[in-house]
C-alpha positions as CSV (number, residue, x, y, z in Angstrom):
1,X,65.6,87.0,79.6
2,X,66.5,85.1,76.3
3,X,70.3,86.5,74.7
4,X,69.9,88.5,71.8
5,X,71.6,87.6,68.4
6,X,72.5,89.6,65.2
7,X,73.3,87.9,61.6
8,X,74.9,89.8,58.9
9,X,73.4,89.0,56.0
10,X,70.4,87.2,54.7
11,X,71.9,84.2,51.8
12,X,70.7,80.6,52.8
13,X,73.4,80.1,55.5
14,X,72.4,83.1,57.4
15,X,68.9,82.0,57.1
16,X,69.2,78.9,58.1
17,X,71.4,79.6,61.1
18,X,68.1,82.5,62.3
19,X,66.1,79.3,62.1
20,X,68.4,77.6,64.7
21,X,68.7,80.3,66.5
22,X,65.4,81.2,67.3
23,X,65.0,77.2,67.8
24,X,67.6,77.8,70.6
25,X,65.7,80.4,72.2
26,X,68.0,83.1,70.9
27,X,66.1,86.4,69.8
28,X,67.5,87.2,66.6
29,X,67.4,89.8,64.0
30,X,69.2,89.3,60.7
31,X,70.6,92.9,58.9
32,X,70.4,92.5,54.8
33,X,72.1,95.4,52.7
34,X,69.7,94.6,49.7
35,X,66.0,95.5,49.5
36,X,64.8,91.6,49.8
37,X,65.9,88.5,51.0
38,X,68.8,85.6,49.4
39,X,72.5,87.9,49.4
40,X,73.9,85.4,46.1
41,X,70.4,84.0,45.9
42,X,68.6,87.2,45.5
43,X,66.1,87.1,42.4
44,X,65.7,89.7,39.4
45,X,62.2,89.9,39.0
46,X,61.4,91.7,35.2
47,X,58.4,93.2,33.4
48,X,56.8,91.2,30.8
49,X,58.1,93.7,27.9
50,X,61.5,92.8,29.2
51,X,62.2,96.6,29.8
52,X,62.3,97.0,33.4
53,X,64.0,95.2,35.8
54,X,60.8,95.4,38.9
55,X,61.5,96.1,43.1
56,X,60.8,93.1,45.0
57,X,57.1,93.8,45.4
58,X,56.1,95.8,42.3
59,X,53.3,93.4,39.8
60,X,52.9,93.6,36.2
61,X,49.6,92.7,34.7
62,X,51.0,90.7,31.6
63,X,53.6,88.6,34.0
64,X,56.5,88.7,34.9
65,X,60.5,86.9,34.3
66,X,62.0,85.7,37.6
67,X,65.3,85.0,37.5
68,X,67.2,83.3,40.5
69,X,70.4,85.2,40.4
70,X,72.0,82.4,42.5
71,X,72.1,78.8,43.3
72,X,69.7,76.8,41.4
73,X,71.0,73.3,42.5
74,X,69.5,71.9,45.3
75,X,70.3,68.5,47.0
76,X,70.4,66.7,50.1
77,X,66.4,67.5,50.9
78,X,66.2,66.3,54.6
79,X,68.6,69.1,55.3
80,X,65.8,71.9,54.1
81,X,63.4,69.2,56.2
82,X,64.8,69.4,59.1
83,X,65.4,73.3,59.1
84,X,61.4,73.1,58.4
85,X,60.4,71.3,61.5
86,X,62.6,73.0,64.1
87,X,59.9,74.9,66.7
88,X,61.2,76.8,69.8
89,X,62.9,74.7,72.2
90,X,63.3,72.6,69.8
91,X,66.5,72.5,68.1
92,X,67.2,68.7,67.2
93,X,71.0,70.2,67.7
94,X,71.6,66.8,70.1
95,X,69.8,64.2,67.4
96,X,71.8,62.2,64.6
97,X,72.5,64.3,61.1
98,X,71.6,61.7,59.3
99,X,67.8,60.3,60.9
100,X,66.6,56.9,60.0
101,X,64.7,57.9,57.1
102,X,67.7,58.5,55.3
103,X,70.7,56.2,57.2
104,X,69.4,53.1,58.7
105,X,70.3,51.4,61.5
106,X,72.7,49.5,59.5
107,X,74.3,52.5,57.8
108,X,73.0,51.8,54.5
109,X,72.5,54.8,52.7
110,X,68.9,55.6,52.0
111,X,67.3,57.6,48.9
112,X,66.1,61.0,49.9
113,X,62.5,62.6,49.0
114,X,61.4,66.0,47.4
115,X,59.2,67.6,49.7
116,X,59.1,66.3,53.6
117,X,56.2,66.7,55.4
118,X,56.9,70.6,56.7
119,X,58.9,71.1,53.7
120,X,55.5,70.9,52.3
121,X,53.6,73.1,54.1
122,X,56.1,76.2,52.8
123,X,57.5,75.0,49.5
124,X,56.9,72.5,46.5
125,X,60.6,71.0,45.6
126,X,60.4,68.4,42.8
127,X,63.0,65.7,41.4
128,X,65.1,67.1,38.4
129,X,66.2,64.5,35.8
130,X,68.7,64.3,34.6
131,X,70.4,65.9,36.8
132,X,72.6,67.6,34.2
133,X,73.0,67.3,30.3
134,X,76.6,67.9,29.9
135,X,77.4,69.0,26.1
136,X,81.0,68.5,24.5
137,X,82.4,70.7,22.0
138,X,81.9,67.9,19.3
139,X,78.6,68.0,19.9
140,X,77.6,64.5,21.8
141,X,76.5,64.4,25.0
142,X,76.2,62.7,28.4
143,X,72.8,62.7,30.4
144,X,74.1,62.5,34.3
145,X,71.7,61.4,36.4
146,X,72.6,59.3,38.4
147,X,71.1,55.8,37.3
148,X,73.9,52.9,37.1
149,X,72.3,51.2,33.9
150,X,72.1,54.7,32.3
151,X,75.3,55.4,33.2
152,X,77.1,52.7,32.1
153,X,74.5,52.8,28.5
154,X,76.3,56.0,28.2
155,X,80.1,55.2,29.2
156,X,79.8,52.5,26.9
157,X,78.5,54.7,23.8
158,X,81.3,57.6,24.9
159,X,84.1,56.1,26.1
160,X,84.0,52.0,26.2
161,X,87.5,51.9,27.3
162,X,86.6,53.7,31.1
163,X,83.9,51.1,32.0
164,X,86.0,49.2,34.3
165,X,87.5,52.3,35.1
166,X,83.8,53.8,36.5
167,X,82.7,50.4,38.3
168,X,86.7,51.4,40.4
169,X,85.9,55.2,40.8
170,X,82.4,54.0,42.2
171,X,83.4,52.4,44.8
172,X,86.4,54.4,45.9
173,X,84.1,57.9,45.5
174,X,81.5,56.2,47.6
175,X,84.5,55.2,50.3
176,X,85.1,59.0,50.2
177,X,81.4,60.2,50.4
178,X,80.8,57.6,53.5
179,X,83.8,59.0,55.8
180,X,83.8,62.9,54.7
181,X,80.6,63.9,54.3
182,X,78.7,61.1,56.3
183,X,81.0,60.6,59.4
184,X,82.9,63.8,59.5
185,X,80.9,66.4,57.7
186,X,79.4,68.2,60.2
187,X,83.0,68.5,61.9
188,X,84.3,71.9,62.7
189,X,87.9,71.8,62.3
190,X,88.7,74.1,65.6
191,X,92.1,73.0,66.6
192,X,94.9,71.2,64.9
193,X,94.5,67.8,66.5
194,X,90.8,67.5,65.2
195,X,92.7,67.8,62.2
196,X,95.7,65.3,62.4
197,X,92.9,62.7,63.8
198,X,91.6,62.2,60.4
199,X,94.8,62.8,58.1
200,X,95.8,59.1,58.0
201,X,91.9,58.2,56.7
202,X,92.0,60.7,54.1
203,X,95.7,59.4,52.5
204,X,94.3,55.9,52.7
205,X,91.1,57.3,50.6
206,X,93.4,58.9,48.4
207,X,91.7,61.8,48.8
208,X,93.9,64.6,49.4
209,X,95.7,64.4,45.7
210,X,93.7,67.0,43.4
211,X,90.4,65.9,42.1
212,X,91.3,65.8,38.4
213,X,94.3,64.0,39.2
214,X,92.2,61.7,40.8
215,X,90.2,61.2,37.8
216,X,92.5,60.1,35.9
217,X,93.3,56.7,37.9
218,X,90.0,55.9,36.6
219,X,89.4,57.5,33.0
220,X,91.2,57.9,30.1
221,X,88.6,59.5,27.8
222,X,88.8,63.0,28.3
223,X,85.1,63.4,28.1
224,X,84.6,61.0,31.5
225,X,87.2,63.1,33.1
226,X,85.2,66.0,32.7
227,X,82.2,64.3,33.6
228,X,82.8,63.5,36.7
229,X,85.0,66.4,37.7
230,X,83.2,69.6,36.8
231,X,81.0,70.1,39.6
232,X,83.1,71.6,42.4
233,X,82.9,74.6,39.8
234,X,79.6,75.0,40.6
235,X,80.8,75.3,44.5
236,X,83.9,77.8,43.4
237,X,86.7,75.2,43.0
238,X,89.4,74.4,40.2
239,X,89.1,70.7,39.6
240,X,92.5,71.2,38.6
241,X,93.1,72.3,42.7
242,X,90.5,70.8,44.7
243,X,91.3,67.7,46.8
244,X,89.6,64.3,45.9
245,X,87.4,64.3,48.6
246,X,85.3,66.9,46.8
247,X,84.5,63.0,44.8
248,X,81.9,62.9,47.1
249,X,79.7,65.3,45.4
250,X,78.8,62.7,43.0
251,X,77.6,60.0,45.7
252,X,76.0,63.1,47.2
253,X,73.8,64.1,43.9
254,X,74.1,60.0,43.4
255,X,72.1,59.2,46.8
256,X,69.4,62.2,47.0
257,X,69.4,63.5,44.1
258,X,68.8,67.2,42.4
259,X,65.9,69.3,43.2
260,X,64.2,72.4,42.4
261,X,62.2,75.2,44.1
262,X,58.8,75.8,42.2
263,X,58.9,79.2,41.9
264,X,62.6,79.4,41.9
265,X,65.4,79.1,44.5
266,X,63.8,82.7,45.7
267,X,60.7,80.8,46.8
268,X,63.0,78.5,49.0
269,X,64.6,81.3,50.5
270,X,61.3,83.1,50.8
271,X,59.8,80.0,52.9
272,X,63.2,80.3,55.0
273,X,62.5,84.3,55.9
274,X,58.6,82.9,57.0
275,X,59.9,80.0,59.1
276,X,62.4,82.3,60.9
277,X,59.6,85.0,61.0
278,X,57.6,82.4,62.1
279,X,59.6,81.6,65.2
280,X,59.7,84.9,66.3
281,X,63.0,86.1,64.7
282,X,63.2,89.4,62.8
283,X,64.8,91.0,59.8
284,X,65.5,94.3,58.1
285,X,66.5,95.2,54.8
286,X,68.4,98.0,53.7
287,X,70.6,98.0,56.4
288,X,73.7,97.7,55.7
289,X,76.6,97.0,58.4
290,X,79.5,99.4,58.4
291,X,81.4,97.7,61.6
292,X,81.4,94.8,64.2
293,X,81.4,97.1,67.6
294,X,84.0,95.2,70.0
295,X,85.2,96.2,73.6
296,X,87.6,94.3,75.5
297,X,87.8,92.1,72.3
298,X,84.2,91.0,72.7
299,X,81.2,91.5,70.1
300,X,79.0,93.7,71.3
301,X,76.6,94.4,68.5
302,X,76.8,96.2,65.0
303,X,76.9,99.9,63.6
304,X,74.9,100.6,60.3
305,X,76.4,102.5,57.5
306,X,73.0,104.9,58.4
307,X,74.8,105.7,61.9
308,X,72.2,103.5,63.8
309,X,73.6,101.4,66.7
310,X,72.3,97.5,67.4
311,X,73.8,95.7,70.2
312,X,73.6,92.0,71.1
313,X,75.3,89.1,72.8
314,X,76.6,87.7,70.0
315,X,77.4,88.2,65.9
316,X,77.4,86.0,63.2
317,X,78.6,87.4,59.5
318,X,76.9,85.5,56.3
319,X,78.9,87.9,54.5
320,X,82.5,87.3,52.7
321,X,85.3,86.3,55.0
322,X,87.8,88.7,53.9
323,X,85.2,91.6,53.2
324,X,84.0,91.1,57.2
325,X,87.8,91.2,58.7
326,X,89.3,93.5,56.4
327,X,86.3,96.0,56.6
328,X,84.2,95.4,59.4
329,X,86.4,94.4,62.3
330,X,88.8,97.6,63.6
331,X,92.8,96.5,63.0
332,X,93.0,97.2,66.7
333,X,90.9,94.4,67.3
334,X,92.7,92.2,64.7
335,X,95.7,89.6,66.0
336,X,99.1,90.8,64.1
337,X,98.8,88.4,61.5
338,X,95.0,88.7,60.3
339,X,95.7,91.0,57.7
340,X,98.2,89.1,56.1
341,X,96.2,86.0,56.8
342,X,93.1,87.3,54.9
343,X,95.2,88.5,52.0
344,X,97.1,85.0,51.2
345,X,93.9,83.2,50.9
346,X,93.2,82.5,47.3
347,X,89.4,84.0,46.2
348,X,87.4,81.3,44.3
349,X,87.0,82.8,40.6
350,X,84.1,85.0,39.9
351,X,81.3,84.8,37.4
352,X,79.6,86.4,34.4
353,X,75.9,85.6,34.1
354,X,73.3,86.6,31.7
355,X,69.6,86.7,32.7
356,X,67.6,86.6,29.6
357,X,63.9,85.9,28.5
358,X,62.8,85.1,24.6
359,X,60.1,84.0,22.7
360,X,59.0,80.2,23.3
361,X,56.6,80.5,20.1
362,X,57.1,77.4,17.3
363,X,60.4,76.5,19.6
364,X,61.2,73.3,20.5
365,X,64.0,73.3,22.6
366,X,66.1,70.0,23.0
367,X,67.7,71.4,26.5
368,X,67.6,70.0,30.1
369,X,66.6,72.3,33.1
370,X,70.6,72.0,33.7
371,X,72.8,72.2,30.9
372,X,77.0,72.0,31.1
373,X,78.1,73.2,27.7
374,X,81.9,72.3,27.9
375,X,84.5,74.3,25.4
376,X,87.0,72.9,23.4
377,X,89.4,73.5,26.2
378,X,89.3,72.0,29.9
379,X,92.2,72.1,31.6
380,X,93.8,75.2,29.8
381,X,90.5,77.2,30.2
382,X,90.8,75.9,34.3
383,X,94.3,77.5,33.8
384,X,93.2,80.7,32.1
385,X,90.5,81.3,34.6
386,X,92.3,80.4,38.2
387,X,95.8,80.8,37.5
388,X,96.8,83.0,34.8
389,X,93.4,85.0,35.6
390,X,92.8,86.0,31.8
391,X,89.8,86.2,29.7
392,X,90.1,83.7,27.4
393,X,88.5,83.7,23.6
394,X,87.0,80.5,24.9
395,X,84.3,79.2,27.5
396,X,82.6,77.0,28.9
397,X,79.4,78.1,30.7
398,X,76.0,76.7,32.8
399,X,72.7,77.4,30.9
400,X,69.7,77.2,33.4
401,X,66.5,76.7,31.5
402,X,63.7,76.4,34.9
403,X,60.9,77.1,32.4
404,X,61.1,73.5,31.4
405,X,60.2,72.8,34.5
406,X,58.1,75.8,36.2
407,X,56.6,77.7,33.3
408,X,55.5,80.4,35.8
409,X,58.9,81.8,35.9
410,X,58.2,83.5,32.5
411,X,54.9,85.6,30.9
412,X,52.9,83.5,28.7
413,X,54.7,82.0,26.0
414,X,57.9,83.0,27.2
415,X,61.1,81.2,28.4
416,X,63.1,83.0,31.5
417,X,67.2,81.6,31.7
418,X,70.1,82.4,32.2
419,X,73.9,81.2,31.3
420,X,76.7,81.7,33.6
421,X,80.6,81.8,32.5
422,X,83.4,81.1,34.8
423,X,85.8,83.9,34.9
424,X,88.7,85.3,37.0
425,X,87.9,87.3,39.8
426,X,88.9,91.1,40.0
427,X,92.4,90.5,40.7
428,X,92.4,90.3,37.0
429,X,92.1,93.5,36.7
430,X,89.4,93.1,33.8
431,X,87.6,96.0,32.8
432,X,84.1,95.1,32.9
433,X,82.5,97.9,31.7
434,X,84.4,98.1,28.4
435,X,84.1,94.1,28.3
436,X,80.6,93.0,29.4
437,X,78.8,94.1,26.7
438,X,80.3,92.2,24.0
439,X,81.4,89.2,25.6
440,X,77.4,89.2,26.9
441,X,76.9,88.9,22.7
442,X,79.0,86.7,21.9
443,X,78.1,84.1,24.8
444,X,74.2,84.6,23.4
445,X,75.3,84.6,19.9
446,X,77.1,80.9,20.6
447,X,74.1,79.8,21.9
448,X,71.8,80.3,18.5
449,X,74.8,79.6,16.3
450,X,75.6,76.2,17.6
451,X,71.7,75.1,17.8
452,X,71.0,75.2,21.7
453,X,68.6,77.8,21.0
454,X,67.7,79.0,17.3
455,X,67.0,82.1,16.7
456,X,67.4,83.6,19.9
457,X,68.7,86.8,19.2
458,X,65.9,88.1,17.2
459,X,63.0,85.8,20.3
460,X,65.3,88.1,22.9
461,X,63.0,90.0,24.9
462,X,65.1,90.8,27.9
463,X,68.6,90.8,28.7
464,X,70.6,91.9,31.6
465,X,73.9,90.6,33.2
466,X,76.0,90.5,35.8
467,X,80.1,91.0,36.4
468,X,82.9,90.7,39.0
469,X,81.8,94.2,39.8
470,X,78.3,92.9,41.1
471,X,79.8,90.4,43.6
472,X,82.6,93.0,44.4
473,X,80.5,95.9,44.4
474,X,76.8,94.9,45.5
475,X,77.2,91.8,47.4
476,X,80.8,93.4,49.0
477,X,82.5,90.4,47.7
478,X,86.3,90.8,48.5
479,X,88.0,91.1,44.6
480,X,84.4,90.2,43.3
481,X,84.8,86.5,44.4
482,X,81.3,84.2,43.8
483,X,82.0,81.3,46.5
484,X,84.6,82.6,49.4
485,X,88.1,81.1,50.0
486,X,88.9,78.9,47.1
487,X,88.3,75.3,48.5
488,X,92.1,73.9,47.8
489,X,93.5,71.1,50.2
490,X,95.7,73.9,52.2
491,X,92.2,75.7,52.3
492,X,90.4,73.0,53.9
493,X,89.0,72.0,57.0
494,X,91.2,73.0,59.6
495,X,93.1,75.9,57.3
496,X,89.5,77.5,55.9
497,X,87.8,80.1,58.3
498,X,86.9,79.0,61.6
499,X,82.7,79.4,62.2
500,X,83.8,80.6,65.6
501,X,86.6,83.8,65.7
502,X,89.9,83.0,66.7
503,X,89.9,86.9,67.3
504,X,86.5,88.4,68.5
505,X,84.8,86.1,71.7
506,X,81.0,86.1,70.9
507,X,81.7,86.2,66.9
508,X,81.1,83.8,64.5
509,X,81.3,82.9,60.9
510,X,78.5,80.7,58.9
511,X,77.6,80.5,55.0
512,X,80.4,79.5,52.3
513,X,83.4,81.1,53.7
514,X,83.3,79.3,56.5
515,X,83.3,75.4,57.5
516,X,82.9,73.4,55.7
517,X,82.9,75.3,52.2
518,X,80.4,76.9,49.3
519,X,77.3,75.1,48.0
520,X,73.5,74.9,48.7
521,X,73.9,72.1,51.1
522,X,77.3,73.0,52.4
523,X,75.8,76.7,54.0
524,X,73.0,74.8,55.7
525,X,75.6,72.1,57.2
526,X,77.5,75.5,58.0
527,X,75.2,76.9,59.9
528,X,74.3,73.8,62.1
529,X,78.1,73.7,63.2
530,X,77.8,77.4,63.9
531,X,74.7,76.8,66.3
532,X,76.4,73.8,67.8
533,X,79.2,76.3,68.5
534,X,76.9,78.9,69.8
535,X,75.0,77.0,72.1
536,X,78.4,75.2,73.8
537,X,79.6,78.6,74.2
538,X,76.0,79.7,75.6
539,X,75.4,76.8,77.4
């Protein structure tokens, strides 16, 4: 008789981790509190009028705006691959992470592809270039996309003086990328020793000083700084706070690119739900878990917040890491220090995001699917937003334009986007409902001002947004965090959740707050070293 599994919620780790599981011979079911698939990556789907935000199956005749509430970056493609071709009794848990098609035999780093052969048969991914226009506040720009001739074109039009600086911060990012994510990103920092093992690499890489800090060895111009700092926001980290190995981001994007979803990130997620369906796993919405049920400090199943009672061999919580022990898991069932432990761990900051449709009508928009629209401030706003945890009367914000590329995601003659600000989380103390409204206005009304999109207020055809309150409220985000323990050195590796419980026998952690951190690619690496955990313990 095959052992029985339960996943708490259905974002792109727990998915992901279902597909193993069933892989593995496990019979799993996977418990969402929302009425459709994707926890952060859930979509917003929206009459064509703009009037009425639809349920997951409800039509409208004249279209519809989809908006991917969530991630909308997606990289690293032979992970989605190989999640794709995993049958039953098939887990590939034993074969190399990185196959031939993408490191060869003589460790030289291989271009990824779009769609892989079973990627194919469930969902159309396609190359995104550049990968990001990043705007300044003086109103020049820098086109990232990872092409060395167009990079240096543009270092040497921005910032001459940092050209020697890049060909450096090349090769010592790369250095970083080859031993932390290649050779020791799938580790699962268990025990402390795994840990001390690869301390001495890491100070020789320089990699565990903070990443802007880093930056600065190489750069002098504050614009390349930026440049080639920013995107561990888009995975919940300060640049200000992160360690240097999060440098590898950029040979990550560098080596296989950015991709998107046609149809959105919710048709990715919606291929992972018939893949996992597929293998025989199952999985129920609105059901939302109340408690972890534990006897003689092993998981035994879950209780519903409906009263209903699911047992299993084993549980694994997609959900927040300090939402799952501080709510979910009895105190008697907690060591002495797990409170305490849960509450020192710094949130990541939270977001503000506005989901809006307008008019594309005589419009010609000079935007990027991806767009980084950089404030007059950088390290100050950092400051404001992760330290001093204030809404500042500047921003900097993410505008997400997948029209450009998939004009299905909007009615006819329509654009579907939306922005998303940084912010503090809800340690703040912010009151969103007095403050959404009008910093929502003033975020839109920047964008037609300073040309990114004219005349968007009076082409506005929907808007809606979401606050510190959503994650804190709907996605039972603890303090309304967007990405789990903030990813600073002392929050790292060994020090960030364990995928297996130091607490519970047969419970487990996968998705952003756990190993090895937040990000698209990230959960799916998460969820592998779950299973790899699962099945030693299993045998």
């Amino acid at each position: 008789m095959s052992q029985s599994a339960i996943i708490i919620g259905s974002g792109i780790g727990g998915l992901s981790l279902g597909i193993r599981l069933q892989s593995l011979g496990f019979q799993t079911t996977i418990l969402e509190k929302l009425d459709a698939p994707g926890g952060r990556a859930y979509v917003r789907r929206v009459s064509a009028d703009g009037s009425r935000i639809l349920n997951p199956l409800e039509t409208d005749p004249n279209g519809v705006f989809t908006f991917d509430m969530g991630p909308t970056v997606i990289t690293v493609p032979h992970f989605i691959e190989e999640l794709f071709s995993l049958e039953v009794g098939k887990s590939n848990l034993e074969l190399p992470d990185y196959p031939a098609s993408v490191l060869g035999d003589d460790k030289r780093i291989k271009t990824g592809f779009s769609s892989g052969e079973n990627t194919s048969k469930y969902v159309k991914l396609v190359p995104i270039l550049p990968f990001y226009r990043i705007y300044f506040d003086d109103g020049s720009h820098f086109d990232y996309d990872g092409d060395p001739e167009s990079t240096v074109r543009q270092i040497r039009q921005l910032a001459p003086e940092d050209l020697q600086g890049y060909e450096r911060f090349h090769t010592d990012a790369r250095a970083i990328f080859e031993r932390g994510f290649l050779e020791l990103g799938y580790t699962h920092f268990g025990d402390v020793g795994t840990m001390l093992k690869v301390v001495p690499d890491l100070i020789k890489l320089d990699a565990v000083r903070t990443l802007f800090s880093f930056t600065k060895k190489y750069f002098t111009s504050d614009k390349m700084r930026q440049v080639f700092s920013f995107e561990t926001l888009l995975v919940g980290g300060n640049p200000l706070a992160v360690p240097a190995i999060y440098a590898m981001i950029h040979f990550v994007e560098k080596t296989w690119g950015i991709h998107f979803a046609m149809g959105g990130t919710g048709a990715l997620v919606k291929a992972f739900v018939q893949k996992f369906e597929e293998l025989g796993g199952s999985i129920r919405y609105n059901s939302e878990v109340s408690s972890i049920n534990i006897e003689h400090k092993t998981a035994r199943g879950v209780s519903l917040a409906n009263g209903e009672n699911l047992s299993a061999n084993l549980v694994v919580s997609n959900g927040d890491y300090a939402n799952t022990h501080l709510k979910l898991i009895d105190a008697k069932h907690r060591f002495w220090n797990a409170d305490a432990r849960v509450k020192l761990t710094q949130q990541s900051m939270s977001l503000f995001v506005i989901y809006f449709g307008f008019k594309s009508d005589n419009l010609e928009l000079d935007l990027q699917h991806h767009n980084i629209i950089l404030g007059p401030r950088y390290e100050e706003l950092l400051k404001d937003i992760f330290g001093r945890k204030i809404l500042a009367k500047d921003f900097s914000q993410y505008l997400h334009v997948p029209t450009l590329t998939d004009p299905s995601l909007a009615p006819e003659g329509h654009h579907a986007a939306y922005t998303l600000v940084p912010v503090p989380h809800n340690g703040s103390r912010l009151d969103w409902d007095l403050l959404g409204e009008p910093f929502s206005n003033k975020i839109l009304g920047f964008l037609e001002d300073r040309g990114f999109i004219p005349g968007l207020i009076d082409r506005l055809v929907h808007k809606s947004f979401i606050t510190p309150d959503y994650f804190e409220g709907t996605l039972n985000s603890y303090l309304g965090n967007a990405f789990g323990p903030e990813p600073m050195l002392v929050q790292s590796a060994y020090f960030r959740p364990h995928n297996r419980s130091q607490d519970v026998k047969n419970f487990y952690m996968v998705g952003a707050g756990a190993q090895p951190g937040g990000g698209t690619p990230s959960v799916m690496m998460s969820a592998k070293m779950t299973a790899r955990l699962i099945k030693e313990d299993f045998k």
